[in-house]
C-alpha positions as CSV (number, residue, x, y, z in Angstrom):
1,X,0.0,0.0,0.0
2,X,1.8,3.4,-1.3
3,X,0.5,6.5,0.2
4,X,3.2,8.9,-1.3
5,X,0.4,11.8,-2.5
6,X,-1.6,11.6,0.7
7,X,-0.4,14.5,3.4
8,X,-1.6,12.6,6.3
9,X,1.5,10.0,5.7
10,X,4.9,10.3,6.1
11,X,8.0,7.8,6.2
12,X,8.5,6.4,9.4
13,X,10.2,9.0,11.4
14,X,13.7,7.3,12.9
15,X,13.4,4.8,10.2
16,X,17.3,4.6,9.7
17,X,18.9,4.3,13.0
18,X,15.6,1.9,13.9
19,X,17.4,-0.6,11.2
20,X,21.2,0.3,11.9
21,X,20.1,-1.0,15.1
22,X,18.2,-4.2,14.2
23,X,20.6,-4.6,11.5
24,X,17.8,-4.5,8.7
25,X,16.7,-2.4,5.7
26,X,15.0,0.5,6.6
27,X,11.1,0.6,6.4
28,X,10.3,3.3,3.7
29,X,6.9,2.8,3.1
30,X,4.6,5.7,4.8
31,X,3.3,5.5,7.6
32,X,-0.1,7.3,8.9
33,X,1.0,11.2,10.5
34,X,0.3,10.8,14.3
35,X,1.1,13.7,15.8
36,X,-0.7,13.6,19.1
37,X,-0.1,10.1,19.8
38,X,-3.8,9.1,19.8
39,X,-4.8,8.3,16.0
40,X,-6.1,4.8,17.2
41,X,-8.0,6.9,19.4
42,X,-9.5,9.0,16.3
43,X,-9.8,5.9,14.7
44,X,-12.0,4.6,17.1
45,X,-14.3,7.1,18.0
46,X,-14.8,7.9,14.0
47,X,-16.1,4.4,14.5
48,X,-18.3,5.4,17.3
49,X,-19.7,8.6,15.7
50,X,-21.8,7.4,13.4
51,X,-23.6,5.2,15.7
52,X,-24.6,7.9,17.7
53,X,-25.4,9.9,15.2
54,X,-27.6,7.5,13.3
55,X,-29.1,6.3,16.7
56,X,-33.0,6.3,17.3
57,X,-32.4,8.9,20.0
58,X,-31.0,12.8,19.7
59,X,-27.1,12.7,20.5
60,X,-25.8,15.6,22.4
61,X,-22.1,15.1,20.7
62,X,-19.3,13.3,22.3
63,X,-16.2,14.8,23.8
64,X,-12.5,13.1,24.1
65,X,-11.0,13.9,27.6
66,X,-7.3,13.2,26.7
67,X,-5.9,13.0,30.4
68,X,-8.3,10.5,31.4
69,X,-8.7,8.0,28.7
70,X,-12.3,9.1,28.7
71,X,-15.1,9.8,25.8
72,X,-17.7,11.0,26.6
73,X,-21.3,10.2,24.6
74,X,-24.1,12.4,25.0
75,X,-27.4,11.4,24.1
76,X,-31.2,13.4,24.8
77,X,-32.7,10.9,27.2
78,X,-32.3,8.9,30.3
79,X,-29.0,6.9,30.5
80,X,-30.1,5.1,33.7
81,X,-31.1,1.9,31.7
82,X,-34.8,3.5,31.7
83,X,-35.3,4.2,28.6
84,X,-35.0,1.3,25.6
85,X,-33.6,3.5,22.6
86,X,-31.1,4.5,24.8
87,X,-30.0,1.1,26.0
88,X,-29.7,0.2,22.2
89,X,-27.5,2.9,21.2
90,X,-25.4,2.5,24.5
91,X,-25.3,-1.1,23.7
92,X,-24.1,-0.8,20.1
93,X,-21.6,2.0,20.7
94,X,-19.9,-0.5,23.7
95,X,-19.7,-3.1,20.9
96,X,-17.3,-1.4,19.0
97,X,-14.0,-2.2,20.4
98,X,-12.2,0.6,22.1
99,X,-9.1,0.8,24.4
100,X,-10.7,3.4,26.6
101,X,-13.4,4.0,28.7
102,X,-17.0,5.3,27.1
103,X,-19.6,6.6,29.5
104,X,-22.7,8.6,28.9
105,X,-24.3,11.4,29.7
106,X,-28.1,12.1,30.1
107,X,-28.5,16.1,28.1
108,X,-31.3,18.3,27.8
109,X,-30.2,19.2,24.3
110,X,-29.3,17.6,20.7
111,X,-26.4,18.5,19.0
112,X,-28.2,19.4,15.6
113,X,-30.6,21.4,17.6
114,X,-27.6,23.5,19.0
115,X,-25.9,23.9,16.0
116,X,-29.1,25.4,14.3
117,X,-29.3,27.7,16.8
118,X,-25.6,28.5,16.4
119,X,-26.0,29.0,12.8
120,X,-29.1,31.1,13.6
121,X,-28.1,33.7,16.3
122,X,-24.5,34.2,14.7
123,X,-26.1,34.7,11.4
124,X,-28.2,36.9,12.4
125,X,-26.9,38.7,14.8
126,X,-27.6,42.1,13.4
127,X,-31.3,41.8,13.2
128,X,-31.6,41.0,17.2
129,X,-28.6,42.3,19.0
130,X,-26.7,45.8,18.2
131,X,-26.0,46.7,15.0
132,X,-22.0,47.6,16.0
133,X,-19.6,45.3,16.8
134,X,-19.2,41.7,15.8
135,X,-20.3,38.3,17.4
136,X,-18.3,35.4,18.6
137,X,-19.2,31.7,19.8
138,X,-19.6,28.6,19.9
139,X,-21.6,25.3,20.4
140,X,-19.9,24.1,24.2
141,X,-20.7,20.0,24.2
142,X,-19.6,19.7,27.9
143,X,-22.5,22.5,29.1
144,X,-24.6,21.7,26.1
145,X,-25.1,25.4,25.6
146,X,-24.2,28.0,23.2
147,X,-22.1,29.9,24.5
148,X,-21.8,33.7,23.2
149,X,-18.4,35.4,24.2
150,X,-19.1,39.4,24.5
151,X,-15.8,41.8,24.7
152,X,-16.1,44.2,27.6
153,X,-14.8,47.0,25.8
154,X,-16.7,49.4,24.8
155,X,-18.6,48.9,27.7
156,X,-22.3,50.2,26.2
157,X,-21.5,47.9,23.6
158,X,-21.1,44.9,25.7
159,X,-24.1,46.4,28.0
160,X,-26.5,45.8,25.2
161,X,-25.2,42.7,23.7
162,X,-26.1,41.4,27.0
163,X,-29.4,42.9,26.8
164,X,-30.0,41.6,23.4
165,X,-29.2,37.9,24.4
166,X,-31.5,38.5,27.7
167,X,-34.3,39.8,25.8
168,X,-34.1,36.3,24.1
169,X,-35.1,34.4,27.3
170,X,-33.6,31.3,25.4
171,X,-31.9,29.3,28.3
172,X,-29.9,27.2,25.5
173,X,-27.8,30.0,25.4
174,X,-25.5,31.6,27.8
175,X,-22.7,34.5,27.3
176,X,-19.5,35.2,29.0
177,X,-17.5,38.7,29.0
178,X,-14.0,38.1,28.1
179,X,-11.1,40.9,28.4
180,X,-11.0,43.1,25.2
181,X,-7.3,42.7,24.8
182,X,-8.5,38.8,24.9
183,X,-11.6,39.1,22.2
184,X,-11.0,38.4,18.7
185,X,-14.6,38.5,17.1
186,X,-15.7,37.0,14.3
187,X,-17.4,39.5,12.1
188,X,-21.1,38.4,11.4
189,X,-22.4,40.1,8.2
């Protein structure tokens, strides 16, 4: 297998003194780019994805906690062996072989449903919030929220970006005031 014109392969770094060594030819075919050390990680939760996603019950996203070993599958229901479609996704996903721990969490919210609202309120930020300034964000898996991030500078600008969100009464979204000199915002048209 020759992988020469793909990016995401390389030849096997230390290759040479790895066969002065062992006293062999050196291995020169590619091998798969790992920088982090965990592509049998990404492997195996691309494996996982799907399932969720395609699973008779919302998902909520999943979330890789590197220090821990730990992924993390969100679904929108019970996870307490209560609820039937839930115990068929759980059991499918722990069927695919993994070489860490899966556990799941019970959310309030879907992740296509948050990432609509996403793509609404930063899309659209002019026609509900202030017409100066620019809107950041994102979709935050672990609070399953969107979260809004407001610069505090100027502060009447921030004052009624808070407003704005406020006025929305929409508890799937929260906001957080981050130091100006900290705020990079993405421009919303």
């Amino acid at each position: 297998m020759s992988n020469t014109g793909d990016p995401n392969f390389a030849p096997y770094p230390g290759r040479y003194e790895v066969a002065r060594t062992k006293g062999v030819p050196p291995n020169e075919e590619p091998v798969l780019l790992d920088i982090t050390g965990e592509a049998d990680v990404a492997e195996q939760i691309d494996a996982i994805r799907p399932i969720v996603e395609a699973g008779p019950v919302p998902d909520g996203g999943l979330s890789w906690d590197h220090r821990t070993r730990v992924l993390t599958v969100r679904l929108v229901g019970a996870v307490d062996g209560s609820e039937p479609e839930v115990e068929a996704v759980k059991r499918a996903v722990l069927a695919q072989p993994a070489d860490f721990t899966v556990e799941f969490e019970s959310v309030r919210y879907s992740r296509e449903e948050l990432l609509e609202l996403a793509d609404d309120i930063f899309r659209n930020a002019h026609e509900w919030g202030p017409a100066d300034g620019g809107l950041a964000g994102f979709w935050d898996t672990l609070r399953n929220r969107i979260v809004v991030l407001i610069g505090d500078e100027p502060e009447d600008l921030s004052r009624a970006w808070i407003a704005a969100i406020e006025r929305r009464q929409d508890e799937r979204i929260v906001y957080e005031v981050v130091r100006h000199s900290m705020y990079q915002p993405w421009i919303v048209p």
